[in-house]
N, C-alpha and C positions, 0 to 999 in steps of 0.2 A: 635637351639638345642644344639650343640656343646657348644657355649658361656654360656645356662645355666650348662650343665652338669658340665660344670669348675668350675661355682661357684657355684654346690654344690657340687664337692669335696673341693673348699675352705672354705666352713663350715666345712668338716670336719675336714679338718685340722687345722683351727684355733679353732674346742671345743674338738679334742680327741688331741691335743698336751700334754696340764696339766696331761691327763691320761695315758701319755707314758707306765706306769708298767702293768698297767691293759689291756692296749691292748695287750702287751707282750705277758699275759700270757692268751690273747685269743688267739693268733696266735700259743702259743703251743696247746694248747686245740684242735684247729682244726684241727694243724697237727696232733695230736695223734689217733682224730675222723677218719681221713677220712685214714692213716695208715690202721688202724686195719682195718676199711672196705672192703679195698682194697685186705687186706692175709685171712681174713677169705675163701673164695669163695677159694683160693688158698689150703689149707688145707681141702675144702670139695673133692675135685678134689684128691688130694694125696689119702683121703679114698677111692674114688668111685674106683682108680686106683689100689692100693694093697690089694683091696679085694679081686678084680679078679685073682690075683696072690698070695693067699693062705699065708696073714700075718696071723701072730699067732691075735688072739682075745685082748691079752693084751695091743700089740700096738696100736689096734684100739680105746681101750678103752682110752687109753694116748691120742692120737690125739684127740677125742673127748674131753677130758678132757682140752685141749688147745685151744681148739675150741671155748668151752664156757667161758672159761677166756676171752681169747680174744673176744667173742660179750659181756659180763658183760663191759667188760672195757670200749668199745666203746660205750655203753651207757652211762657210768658215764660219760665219757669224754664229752659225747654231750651235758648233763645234767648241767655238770657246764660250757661249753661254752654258753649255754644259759642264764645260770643266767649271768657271767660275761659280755655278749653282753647284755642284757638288762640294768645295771647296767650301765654300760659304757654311750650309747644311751639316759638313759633318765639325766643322770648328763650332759651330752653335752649338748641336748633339753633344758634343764632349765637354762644353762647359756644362753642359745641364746635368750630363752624366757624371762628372766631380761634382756637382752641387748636391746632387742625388743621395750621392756615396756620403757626401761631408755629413748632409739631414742624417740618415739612417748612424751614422756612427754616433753621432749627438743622442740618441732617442736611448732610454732606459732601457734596464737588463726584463724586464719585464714584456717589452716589445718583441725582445732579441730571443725571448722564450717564447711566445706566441709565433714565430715565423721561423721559418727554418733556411738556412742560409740558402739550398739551393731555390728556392721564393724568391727572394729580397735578388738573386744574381738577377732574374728573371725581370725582375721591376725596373734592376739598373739600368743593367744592359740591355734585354728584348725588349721591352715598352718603350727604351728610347730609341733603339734600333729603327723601330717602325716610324718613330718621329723625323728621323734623319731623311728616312725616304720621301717624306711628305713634305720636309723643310725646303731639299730641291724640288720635289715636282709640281709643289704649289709655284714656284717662281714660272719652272721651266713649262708647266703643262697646263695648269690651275685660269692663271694669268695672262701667259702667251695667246695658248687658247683661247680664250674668251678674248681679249683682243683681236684675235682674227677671225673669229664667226660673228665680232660687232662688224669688223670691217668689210667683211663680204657680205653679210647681210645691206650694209649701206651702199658696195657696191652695184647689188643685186636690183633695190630700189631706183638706182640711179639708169638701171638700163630699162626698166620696166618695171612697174607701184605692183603687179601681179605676179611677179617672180621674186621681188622680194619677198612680199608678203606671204608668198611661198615658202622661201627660207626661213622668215621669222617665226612661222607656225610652227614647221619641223622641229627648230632648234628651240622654241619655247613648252611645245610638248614632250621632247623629248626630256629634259630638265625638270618639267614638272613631273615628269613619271620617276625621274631617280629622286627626287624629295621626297617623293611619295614612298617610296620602300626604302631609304636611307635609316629610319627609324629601327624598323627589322632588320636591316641588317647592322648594324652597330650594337645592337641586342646579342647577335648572331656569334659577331667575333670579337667580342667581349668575353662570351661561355667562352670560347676556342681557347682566347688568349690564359684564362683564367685553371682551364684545365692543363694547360699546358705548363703555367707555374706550378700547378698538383704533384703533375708529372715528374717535374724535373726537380722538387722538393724529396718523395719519394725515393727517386734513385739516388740523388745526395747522401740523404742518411741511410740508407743500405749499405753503398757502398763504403760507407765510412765506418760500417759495425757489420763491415765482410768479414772481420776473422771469427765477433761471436756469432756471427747466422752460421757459418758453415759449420763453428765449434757445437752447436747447440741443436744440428739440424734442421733449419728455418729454411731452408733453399724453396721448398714448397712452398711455403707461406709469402715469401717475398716475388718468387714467380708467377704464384695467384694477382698479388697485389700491383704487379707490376702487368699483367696481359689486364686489367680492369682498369687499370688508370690509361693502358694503350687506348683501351675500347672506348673508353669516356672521350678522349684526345680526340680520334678516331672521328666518332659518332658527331663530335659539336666542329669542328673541321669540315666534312662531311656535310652538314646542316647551310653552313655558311657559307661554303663554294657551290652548293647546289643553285643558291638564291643568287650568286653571281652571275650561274650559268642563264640562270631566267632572264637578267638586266642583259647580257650580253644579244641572248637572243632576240629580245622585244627591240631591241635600239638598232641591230641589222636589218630587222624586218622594219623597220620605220625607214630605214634609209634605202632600202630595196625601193619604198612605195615614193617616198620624197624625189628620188631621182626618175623614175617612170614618170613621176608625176611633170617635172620643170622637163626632162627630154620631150613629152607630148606636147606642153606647151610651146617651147622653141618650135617645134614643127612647126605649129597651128601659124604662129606670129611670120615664122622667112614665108611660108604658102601664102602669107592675107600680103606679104613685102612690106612688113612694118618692124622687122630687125635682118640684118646682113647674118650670111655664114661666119662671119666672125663674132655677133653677138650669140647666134647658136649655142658656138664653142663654149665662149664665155661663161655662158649660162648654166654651161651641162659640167665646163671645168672649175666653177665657185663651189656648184652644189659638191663636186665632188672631195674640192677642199673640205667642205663642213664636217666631211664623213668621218675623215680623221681626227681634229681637233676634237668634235664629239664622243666619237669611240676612248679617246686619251682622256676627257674631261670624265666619260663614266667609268674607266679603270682609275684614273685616281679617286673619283668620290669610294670608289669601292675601297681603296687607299686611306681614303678621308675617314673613313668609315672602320675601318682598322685602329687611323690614327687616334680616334676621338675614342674608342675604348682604351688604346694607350692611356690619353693622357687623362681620362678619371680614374687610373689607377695609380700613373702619378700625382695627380692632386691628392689625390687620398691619401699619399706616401706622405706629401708635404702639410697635409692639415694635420697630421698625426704629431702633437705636440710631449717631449720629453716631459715625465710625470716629476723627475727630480730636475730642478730650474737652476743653472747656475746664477745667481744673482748674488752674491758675495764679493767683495772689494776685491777688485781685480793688482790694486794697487798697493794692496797690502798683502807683503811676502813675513812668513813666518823666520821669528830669526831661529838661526839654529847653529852654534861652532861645536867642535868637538867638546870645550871645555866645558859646554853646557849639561853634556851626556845627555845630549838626545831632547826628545820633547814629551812631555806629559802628556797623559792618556785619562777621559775619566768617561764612563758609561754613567747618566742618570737617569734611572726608571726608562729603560730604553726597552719600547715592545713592538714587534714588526711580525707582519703578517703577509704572506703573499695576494692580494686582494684578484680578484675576477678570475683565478686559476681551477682552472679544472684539466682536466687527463688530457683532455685534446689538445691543449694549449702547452704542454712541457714534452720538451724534449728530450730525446732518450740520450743524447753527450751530455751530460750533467753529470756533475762533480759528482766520487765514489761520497762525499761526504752528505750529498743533498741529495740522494737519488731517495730518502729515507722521507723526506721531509716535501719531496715533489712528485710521487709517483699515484700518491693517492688524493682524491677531494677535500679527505678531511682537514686537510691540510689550512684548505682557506676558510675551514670554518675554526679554525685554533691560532694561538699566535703562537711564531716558530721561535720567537725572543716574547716572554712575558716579564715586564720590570727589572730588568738587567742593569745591575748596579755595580764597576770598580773603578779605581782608578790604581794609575800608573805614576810614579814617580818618574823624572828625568832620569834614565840611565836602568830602570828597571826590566826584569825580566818575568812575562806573565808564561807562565803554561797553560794552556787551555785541551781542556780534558772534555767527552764525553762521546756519549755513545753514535753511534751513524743517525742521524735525523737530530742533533741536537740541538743543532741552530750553532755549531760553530765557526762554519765558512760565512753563513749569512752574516755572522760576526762583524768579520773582516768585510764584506761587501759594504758594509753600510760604514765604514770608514772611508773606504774610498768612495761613499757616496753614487754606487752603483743605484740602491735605493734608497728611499727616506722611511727614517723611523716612523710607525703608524704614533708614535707617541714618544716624550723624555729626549733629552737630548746630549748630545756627544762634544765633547770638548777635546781638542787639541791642543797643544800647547799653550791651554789655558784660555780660549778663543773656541768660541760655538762653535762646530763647522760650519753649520748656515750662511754663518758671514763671511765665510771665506770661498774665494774662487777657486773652479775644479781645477788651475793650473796650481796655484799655491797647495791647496793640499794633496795630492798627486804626485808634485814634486816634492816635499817632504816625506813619503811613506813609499817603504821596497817593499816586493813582495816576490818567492821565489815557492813555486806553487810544485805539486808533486808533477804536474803533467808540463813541460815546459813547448812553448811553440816557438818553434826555429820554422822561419822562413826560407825560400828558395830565392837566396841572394848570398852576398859575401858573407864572411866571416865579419869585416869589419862592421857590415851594416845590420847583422844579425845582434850584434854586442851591444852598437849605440842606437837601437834599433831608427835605423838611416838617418841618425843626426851626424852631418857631413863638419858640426863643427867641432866635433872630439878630437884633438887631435891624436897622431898613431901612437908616438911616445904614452900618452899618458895610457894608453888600450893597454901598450907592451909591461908598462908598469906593472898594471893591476894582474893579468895574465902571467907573471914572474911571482907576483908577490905572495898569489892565490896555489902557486905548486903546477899552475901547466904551462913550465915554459921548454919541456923535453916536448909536450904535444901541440905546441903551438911552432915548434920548429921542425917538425914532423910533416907539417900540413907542406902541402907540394906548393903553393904559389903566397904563403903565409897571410897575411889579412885579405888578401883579396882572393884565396880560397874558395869554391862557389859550393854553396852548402845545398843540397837538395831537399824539398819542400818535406817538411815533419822531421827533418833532421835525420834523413838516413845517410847510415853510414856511423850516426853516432851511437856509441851506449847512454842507456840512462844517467850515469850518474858524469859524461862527459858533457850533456846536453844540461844535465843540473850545476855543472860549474861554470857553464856558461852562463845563466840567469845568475850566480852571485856576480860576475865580473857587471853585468847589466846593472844591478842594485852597487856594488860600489861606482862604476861612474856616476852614478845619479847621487850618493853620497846623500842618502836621508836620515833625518831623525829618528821615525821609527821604521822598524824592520818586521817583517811580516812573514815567517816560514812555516811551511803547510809542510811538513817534514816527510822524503820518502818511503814509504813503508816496503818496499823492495828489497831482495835482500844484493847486493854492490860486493864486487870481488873484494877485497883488504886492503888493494892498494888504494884504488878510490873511492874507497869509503873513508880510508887517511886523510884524503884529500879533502874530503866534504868534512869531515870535522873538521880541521882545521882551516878551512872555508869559513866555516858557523861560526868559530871560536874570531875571527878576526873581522866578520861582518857583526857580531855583536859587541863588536868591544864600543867604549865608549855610545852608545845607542840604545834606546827604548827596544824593545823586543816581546812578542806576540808570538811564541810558538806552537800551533797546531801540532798535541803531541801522538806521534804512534809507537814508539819506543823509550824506554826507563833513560835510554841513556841521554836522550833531548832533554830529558824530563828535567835531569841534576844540573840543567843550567839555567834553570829557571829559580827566581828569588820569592815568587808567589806563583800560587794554582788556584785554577777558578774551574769549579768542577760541572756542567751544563748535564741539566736531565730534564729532556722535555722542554728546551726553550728554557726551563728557570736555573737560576744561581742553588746549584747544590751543595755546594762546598766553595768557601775562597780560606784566600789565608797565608801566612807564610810556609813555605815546602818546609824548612825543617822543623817546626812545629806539628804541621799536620802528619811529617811522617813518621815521627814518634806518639802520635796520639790514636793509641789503639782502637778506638770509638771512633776517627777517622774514616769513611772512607776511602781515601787518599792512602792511608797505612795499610787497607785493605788488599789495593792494588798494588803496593809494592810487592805486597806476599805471595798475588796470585798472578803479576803479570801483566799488560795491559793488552793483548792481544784479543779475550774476550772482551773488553770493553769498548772496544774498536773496529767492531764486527767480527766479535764472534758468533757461536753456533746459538746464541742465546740474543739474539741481536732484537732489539723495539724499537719502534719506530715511534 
């Protein structure tokens, strides 16, 4: 407990540092609030006292008039500590929350399979969410408070050593009793918090694989699954606002007896005439102050207590370190001009395996290609790449051939450095990848995948995906050059267009000439096409060859093949069975070499070989 409470006062200090003015002048604000609080009671007291003693009407009427100056003021003051406390809280929360999102996009595809996006929403967003409210109420309630149960307590002492220490009992017992169950409950709403990522993980991936549940009949099965994650939700929810109810209760009944307790005393003291009806008041209007501040100090421990399960699930976000390390010279950019054709490519004894996977840990949106190679255990007891040996000449074009589970997307991942090879190593333009930074190699390699993701933004920003420094000329170029410039004059507000999220409204294969226009602004060396196996009306299926044909020209080239006719613009074929190299070679060698299996597949087609009805995994 102690360990997290430090670090989350290390959040605070490292997101209210930036705002040093602004906390400033919360910390006058409060002092000014809890001031005035403090004298008012003080000046009711002066009335109750010189009335008895026969002041003239005028003054009373002045003191009164001071009186309410002084509660006006105390209100405004509280009024803008609150806005300022809020202001403060949620600018900190939303740097933490960018910092959050920047860690988790950093962390490996390995990670990114083990949690399921609606989890990680739940860590961004709700665990910080609950931080927000504790960043203000620690200032406004945490702190305020406890400054003014110190100050009425020393008031308390100041009228009588027995009335304080009255107070000081109260308010020290009652504080050691929420330490005392502070434990259990941060236990409590931890589960809550935790089910409730469960929750909201579940209905994410349902809803996102609603067309096969209801294609397939699951409605049952997702119904089951979803009233038992309610129940779990439910049940630790439940568990955890019970145990508030108890704090609530026990801290009323303390202050029911606390105040019984200091009104009997004030009796006892004006009957002996050793305090005035205005120390009475006093006495009976301190104790009454503490009830508040108290009651607020145990709704935000409860708050606290919230907060502090938040934030060991953020720490644990942030101690979670990427397993692939960019440490590669940041400064060293790969050359690459057209006249180069591209950049070289060479696989040596390259063998990867998915390590710590098991069923519970993969996700069911996973590539048509890997669903072969990720659905089952065995998987991490085999390598999905074993010794994987070619290379590519500047300008060359690979076909990559084999069955579902061959390990041919993982191929392509471990170029971009999604994972590291369990072993062997991968050269680029001649250069380890190792040593090169994820910005340089990245920016040298396109890649235009069968399932393309169009965001819910403009057209422009979906293109350059929101790099604001493209300029429009060059967008309209490549969108002319590439055959859609009838559909790009078509669209009702033209680049700034507002695309709706998954790209509806488009067709497949208009959504796929989108991702080439993406790969030519980026203008890489090698090029990366996981080819659609869908079958595209003729028109734009026109369009997409000759899309391919001018995004491979001059360029290294990688194409995941599902059809013969990708196949014949390929200048070598590397044939994958099982992770291993079963065939490479030049195409028109291999497809006149009857003992080929490569000649095989031209005779039969590559349809079975690509998931068909004879499919291995």
């Amino acid at each position: 407990m102690t360990t997290t409470i430090g670090s989350l006062f290390d959040l605070l200090r490292i997101y209210l540092q930036p705002q040093q003015r602004r906390v400033l002048v919360l910390i006058v604000l409060l002092a000014l609030s809890i001031g005035l609080q403090l004298i008012n009671p003080q000046i009711v007291r002066y009335v109750l006292d010189t009335a008895q003693s026969g002041t003239s009407l005028g003054a009373l009427v002045g003191v009164a008039l001071l009186f309410t100056l002084f509660g006006v003021g105390q209100k405004v003051a509280s009024v803008f500590a609150s806005y300022v406390g809020e202001d403060v809280s949620w600018t900190a929360t939303n740097a933490l929350r960018a910092d959050l999102a920047a860690h988790c996009l950093r962390l490996d595809m390995g990670f990114h399979n083990a949690h399921t996006p609606g989890e990680l929403i739940e860590r961004v967003d709700g665990d910080v969410s609950e931080l927000a409210t504790f960043f203000s109420h620690l200032m406004l309630r945490v702190i305020a408070n406890g400054l003014l149960i110190l100050g009425v307590i020393l008031l308390l002492f100041q009228e009588d050593w027995r009335m304080g220490l009255a107070g000081l009992l109260y308010a020290a017992l009652l504080l050691y009793l929420l330490q005392v169950v502070q434990k259990r409950n941060v236990r409590l709403w931890g589960a809550a918090r935790e089910s409730l990522a469960g929750f909201n993980g579940f209905l994410e991936e349902r809803l996102a694989g609603r067309e096969d549940v209801r294609a397939n009949g699951g409605e049952a099965y997702v119904l089951r699954g979803l009233a038992l994650f309610q129940y779990n939700s439910f049940q630790a929810h439940y568990k955890a606002r019970l145990f508030g109810a108890f704090m609530f209760g026990l801290t009323h009944m303390l202050f029911v007896l606390a105040t019984a307790l200091g009104l009997g005393m004030g009796i006892v003291l004006f009957i002996n005439a050793q305090v005035t009806i205005g120390t009475v008041y006093l006495i009976v209007y301190y104790l009454a102050i503490l009830r508040e501040p108290l009651e607020q100090i145990r709704d935000q421990i409860r708050e606290l207590q919230q907060s502090t399960a938040s934030v060991q699930r953020i720490q644990e976000l942030f101690a979670r370190q990427p397993a692939v390390l960019d440490q590669g010279d940041s400064s060293f950019a790969l050359a690459y001009v057209n006249e180069q054709k591209g950049l070289a490519v060479a696989f040596d004894a390259i063998s990867f395996r998915y390590e710590r996977m098991a069923s519970k840990d993969v996700t069911e949106d996973v590539d048509e290609d890997e669903k072969g190679e990720k659905e089952d255990e065995a998987v991490a007891k085999r390598d999905v790449l074993d010794h994987v040996s070619f290379a590519l000449e500047p300008g060359e074009i690979l076909g990559l051939l084999g069955r579902t589970g061959s390990g041919k997307t993982t191929l392509t991942r471990l170029l971009f450095r999604l994972y590291e090879p369990t072993s062997g190593r991968i050269l680029l333009g001649g250069t380890e990848l190792s040593a090169l930074s994820f910005r340089d190699t990245r920016r040298q390699i396109g890649m235009v995948t069968q399932d393309v993701q169009l965001f819910q933004a403009s057209l422009r920003d979906n293109i350059t995906m929101f790099n604001r420094g493209v300029e429009d000329d060059r967008i309209l170029d490549v969108l002319y050059e590439l055959g859609l410039g009838d559909w790009y004059e078509a669209q009702p507000d033209g680049l700034d267009t507002y695309l709706q999220s998954g790209g509806a409204g488009l067709s497949a294969g208009e959504a796929q000439l989108l991702a080439f226009v993406r790969v030519f602004l980026k203008d890489p060396g090698l090029v990366i096409l996981d080819e659609a196996s869908s079958r595209l009306d003729p028109a734009t299926e026109q369009l997409l060859e000759r899309a391919t044909d001018r995004l491979l020209e001059n360029r290294t080239g990688i194409i995941i093949a599902h059809r013969l006719s990708t196949v014949e613009r390929a200048n070598t074929i590397l044939l994958l069975e099982q992770g291993r190299v079963a065939e490479y070679g030049p195409r028109e060698k291999l497809a006149t070499d009857q003992a080929s299996h490569f000649y095989h597949l031209l005779q039969t087609g590559l349809a079975e070989e690509n998931g068909g009805p004879h499919e291995s995994r």
